[in-house]
Structure formats: C-alpha cells, structure tokens
TIRO-2110 file (N, C-alpha, C; in Angstrom, 1 decimal):
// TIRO-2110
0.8, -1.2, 0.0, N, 1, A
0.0, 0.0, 0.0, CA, 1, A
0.9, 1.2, 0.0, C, 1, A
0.7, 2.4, -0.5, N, 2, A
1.4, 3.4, -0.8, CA, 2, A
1.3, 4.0, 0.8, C, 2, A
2.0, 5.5, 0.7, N, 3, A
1.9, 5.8, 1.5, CA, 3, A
1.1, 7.4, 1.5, C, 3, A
0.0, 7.0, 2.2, N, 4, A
-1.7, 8.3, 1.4, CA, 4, A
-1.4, 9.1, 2.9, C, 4, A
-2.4, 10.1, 3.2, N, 5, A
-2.8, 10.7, 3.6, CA, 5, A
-3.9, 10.7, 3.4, C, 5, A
-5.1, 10.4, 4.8, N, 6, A
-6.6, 10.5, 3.4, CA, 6, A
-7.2, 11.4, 4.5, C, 6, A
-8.5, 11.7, 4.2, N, 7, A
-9.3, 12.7, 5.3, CA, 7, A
-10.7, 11.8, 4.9, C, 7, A
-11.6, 11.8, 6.4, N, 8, A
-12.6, 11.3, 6.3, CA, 8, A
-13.8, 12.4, 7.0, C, 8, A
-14.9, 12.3, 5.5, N, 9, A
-16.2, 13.0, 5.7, CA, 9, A
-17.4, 11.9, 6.0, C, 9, A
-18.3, 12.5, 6.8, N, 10, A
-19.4, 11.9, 6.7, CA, 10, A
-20.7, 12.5, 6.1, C, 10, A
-21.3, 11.8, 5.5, N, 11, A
-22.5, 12.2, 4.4, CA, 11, A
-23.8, 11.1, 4.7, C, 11, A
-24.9, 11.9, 4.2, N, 12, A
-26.4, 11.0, 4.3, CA, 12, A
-27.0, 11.2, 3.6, C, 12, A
-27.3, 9.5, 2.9, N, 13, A
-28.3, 9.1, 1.7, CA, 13, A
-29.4, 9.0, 1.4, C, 13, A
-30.0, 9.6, 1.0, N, 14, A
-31.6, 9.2, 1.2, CA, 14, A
-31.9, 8.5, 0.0, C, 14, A
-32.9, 7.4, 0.2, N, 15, A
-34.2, 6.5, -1.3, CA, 15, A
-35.2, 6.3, -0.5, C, 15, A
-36.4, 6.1, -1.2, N, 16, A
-37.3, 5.4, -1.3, CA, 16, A
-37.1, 3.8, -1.5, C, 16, A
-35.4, 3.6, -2.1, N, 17, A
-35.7, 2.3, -3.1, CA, 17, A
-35.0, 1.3, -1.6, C, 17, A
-34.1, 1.7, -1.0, N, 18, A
-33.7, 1.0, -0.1, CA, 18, A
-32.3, 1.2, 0.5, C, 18, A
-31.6, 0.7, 1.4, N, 19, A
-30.0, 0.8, 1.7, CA, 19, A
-29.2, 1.5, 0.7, C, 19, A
-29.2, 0.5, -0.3, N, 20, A
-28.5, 0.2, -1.1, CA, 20, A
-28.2, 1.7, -2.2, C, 20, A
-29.3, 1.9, -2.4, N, 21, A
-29.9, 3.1, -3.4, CA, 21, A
-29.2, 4.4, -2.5, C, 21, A
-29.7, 4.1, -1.2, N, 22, A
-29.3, 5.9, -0.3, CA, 22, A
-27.6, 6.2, -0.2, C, 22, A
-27.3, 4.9, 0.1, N, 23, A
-25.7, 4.6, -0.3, CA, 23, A
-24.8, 5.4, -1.5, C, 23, A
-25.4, 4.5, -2.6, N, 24, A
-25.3, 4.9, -4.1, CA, 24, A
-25.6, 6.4, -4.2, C, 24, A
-26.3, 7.2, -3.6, N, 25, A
-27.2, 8.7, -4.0, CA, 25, A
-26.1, 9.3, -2.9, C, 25, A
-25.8, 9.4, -2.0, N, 26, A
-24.6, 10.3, -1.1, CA, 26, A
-23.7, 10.2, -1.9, C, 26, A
-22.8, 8.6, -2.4, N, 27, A
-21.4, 8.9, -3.3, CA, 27, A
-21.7, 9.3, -4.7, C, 27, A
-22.7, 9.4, -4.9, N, 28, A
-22.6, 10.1, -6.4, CA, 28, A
-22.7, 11.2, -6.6, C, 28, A
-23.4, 12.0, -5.4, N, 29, A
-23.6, 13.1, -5.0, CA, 29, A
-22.4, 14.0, -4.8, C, 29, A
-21.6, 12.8, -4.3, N, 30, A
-20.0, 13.5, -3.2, CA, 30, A
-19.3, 14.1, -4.2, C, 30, A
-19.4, 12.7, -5.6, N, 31, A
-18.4, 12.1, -6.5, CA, 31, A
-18.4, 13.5, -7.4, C, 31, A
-19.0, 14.0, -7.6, N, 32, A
-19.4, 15.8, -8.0, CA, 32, A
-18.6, 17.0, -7.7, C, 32, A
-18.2, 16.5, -6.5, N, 33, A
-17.3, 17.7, -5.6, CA, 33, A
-15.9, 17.2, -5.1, C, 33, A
-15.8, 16.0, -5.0, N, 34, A
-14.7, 15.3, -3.8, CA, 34, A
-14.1, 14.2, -4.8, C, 34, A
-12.5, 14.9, -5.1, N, 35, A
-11.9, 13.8, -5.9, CA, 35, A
-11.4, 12.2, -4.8, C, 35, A
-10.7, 11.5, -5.4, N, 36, A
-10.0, 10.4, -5.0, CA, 36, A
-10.8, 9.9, -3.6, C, 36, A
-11.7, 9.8, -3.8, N, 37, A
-12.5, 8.9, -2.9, CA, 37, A
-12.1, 7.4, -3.0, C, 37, A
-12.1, 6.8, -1.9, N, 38, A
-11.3, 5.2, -1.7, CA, 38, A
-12.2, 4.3, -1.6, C, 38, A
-12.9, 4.5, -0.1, N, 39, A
-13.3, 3.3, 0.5, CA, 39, A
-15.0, 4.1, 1.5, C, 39, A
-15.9, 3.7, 2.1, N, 40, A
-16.7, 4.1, 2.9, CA, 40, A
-17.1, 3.1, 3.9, C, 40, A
-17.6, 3.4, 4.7, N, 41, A
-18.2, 2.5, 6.3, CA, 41, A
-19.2, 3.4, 6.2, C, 41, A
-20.6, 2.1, 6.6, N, 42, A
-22.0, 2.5, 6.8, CA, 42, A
-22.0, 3.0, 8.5, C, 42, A
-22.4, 3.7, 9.0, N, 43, A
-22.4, 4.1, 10.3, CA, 43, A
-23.9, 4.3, 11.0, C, 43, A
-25.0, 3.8, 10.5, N, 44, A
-26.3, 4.5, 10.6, CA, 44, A
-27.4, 4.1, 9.4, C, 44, A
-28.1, 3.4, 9.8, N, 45, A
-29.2, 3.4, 8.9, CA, 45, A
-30.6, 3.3, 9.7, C, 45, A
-31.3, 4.4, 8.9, N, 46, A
-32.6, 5.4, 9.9, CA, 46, A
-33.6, 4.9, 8.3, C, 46, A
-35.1, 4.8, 9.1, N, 47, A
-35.9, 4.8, 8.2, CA, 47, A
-37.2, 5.6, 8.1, C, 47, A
-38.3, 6.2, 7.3, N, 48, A
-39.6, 7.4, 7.9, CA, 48, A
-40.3, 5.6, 7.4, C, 48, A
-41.1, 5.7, 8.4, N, 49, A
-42.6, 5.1, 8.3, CA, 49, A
-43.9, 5.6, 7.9, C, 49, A
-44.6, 5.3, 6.7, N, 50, A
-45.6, 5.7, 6.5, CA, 50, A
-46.9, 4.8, 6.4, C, 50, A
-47.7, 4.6, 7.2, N, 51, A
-48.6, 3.8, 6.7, CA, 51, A
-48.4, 2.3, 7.4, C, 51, A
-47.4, 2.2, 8.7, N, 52, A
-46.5, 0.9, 9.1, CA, 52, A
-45.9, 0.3, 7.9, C, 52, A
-45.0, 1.0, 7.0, N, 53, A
-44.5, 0.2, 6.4, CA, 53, A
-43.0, 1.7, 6.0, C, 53, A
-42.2, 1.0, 5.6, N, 54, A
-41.5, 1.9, 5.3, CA, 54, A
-41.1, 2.5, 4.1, C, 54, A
-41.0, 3.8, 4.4, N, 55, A
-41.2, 4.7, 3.0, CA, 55, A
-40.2, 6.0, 2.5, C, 55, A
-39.1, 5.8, 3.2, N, 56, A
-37.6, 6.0, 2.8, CA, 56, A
-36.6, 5.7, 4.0, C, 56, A
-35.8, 5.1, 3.1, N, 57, A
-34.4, 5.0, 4.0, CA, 57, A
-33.4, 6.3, 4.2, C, 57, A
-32.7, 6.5, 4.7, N, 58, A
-31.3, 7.2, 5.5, CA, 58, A
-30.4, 6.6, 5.6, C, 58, A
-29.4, 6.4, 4.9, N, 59, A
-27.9, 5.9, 5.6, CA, 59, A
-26.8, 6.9, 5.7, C, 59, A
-26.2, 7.0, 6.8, N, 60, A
-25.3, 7.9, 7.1, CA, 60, A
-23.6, 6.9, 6.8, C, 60, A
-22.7, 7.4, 6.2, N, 61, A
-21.5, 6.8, 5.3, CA, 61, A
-20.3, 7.9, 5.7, C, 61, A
-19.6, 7.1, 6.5, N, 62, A
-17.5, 7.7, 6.2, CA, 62, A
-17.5, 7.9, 5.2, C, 62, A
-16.7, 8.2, 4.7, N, 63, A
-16.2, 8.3, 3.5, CA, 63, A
-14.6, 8.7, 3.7, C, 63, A
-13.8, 7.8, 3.5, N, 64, A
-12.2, 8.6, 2.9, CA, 64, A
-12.1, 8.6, 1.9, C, 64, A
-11.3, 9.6, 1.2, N, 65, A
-10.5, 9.9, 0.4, CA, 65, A
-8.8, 10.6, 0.7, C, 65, A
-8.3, 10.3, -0.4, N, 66, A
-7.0, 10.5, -0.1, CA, 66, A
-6.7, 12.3, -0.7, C, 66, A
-6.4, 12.9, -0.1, N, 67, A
-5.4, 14.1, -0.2, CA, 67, A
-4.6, 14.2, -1.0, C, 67, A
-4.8, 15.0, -2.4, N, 68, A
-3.5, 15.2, -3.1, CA, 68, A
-2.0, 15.8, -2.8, C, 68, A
-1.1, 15.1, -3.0, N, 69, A
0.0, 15.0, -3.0, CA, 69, A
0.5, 16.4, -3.6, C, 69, A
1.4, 17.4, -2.8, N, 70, A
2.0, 18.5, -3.7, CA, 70, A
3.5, 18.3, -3.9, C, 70, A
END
C-alpha cells in the first residue's frame, strides 16, 4: 500500500428504493465535488414510516479519500 494521507467525511443518503440506493445517492452526489474517494463505512441506517411500512431510507456513510499530493 502506498503511502496516502486521506481525510474522512461523513454524508447521508436518502431512497425510497432502499439501503443500497441511499448509499449509491450520497457517493454520487459527493463524486461531483470530492476527488480520489477510496473506501466508505455505513455508520447508521434510519428509516420514515408511513402507513407501518417503510417509506424511505437514510444511511449515514464515512467516506475517505485520499489528499492530493504537492
């Protein structure tokens, strides 16, 4: 493994469609703004109830990326 410097953000995903989806919608969202993204850890997953059934997810996600090099 090289030798990085990385910094770690946390972000939160929201779907309707599930985990997976609110996941996918924070890093793609990030992927916009925040280069050399590595790796994430799920830290949190919240859901709204409507109707007893559930009717979007929340996942809250680390996120590192590595620090460019000068």
């Amino acid at each position: 493994m090289s030798d990085h410097t990385y910094k770690l953000i946390e972000l939160v995903g929201s779907s309707p469609n599930g985990v997976e989806d609110a996941v996918n919608s924070a890093l793609s969202k990030a992927n916009s703004s925040i280069s050399n993204m590595r790796w994430f850890e799920v830290c949190d997953i919240r859901g709204n109830i409507e109707s007893g059934e559930v009717d979007h997810w929340q996942v809250t996600v680390k996120v590192g990326f590595t620090l460019k090099e000068e």
